[in-house]
Kinemage of the C-alpha trace (Angstrom):
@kinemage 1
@onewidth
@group {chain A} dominant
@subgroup {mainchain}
@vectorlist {calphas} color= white
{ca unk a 1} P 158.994 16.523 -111.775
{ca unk a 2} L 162.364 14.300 -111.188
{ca unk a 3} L 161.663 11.489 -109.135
{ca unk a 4} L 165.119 10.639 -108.962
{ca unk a 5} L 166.292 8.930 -105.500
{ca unk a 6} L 169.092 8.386 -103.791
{ca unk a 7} L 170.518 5.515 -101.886
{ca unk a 8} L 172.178 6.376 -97.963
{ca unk a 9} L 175.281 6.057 -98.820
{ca unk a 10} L 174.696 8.862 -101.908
{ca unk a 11} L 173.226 11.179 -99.562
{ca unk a 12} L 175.943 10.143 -97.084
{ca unk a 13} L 178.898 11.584 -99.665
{ca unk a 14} L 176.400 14.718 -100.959
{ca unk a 15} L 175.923 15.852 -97.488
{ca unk a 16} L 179.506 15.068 -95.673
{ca unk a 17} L 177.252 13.139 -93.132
{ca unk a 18} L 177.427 9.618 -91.307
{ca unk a 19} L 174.892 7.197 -91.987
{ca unk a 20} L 173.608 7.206 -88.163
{ca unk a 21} L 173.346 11.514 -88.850
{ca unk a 22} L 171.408 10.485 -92.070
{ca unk a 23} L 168.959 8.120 -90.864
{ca unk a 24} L 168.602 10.680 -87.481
{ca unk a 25} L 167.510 13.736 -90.200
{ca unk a 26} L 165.139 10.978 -92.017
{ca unk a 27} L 163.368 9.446 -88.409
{ca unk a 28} L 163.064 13.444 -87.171
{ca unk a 29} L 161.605 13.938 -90.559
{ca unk a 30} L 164.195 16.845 -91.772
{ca unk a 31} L 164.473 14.606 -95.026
{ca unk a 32} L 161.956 12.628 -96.226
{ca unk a 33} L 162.826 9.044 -96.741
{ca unk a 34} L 160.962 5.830 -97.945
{ca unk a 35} L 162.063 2.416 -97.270
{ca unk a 36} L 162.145 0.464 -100.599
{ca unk a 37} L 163.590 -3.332 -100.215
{ca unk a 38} L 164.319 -2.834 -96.807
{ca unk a 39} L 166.602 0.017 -98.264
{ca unk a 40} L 166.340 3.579 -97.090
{ca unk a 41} L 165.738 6.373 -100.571
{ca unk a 42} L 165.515 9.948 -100.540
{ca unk a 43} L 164.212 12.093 -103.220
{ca unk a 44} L 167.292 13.384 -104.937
{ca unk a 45} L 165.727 17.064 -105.418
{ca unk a 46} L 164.907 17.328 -101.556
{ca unk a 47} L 168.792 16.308 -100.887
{ca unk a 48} L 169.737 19.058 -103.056
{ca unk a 49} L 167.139 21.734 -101.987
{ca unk a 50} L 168.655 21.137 -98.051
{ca unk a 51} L 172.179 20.879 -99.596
{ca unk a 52} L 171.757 24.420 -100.703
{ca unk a 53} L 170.119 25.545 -97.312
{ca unk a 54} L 172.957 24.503 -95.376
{ca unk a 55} L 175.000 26.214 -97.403
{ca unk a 56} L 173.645 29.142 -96.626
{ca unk a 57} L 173.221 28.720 -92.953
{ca unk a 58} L 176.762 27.858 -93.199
{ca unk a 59} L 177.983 31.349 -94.601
C-alpha cells in the first residue's frame, strides 16, 4: 500500500481547488487529512481515487 501524502498546496493544483475549499472537504471529512507539524497531509491515493470520481460526476 502507498502511503504517499500530499501537502495542501499539492492537492490544491491536483484538484483545481482553493485552499479554504480544501481544508472545507478535509473538516466535512470528504478527504481525509492528518495534521503533521502543524501542516495539513492527505493520502495521495485518496486524492486520486476522488480526482477520478469527480471526473465522472463531471461528464
Amino acid at each position: 500500500m502507498n502511503n504517499c501524502m500530499l501537502t495542501l498546496d499539492e492537492v490544491c493544483a491536483l484538484l483545481d481547488k482553493t485552499p479554504s475549499t480544501i481544508k472545507r472537504y478535509a473538516r466535512e471529512n470528504l478527504l481525509s487529512s492528518v495534521k503533521e507539524n502543524e501542516q495539513l497531509m492527505f493520502p495521495a491515493e485518496e486524492v486520486h481515487r476522488y480526482l477520478a470520481f469527480s471526473k465522472k460526476l463531471n461528464r
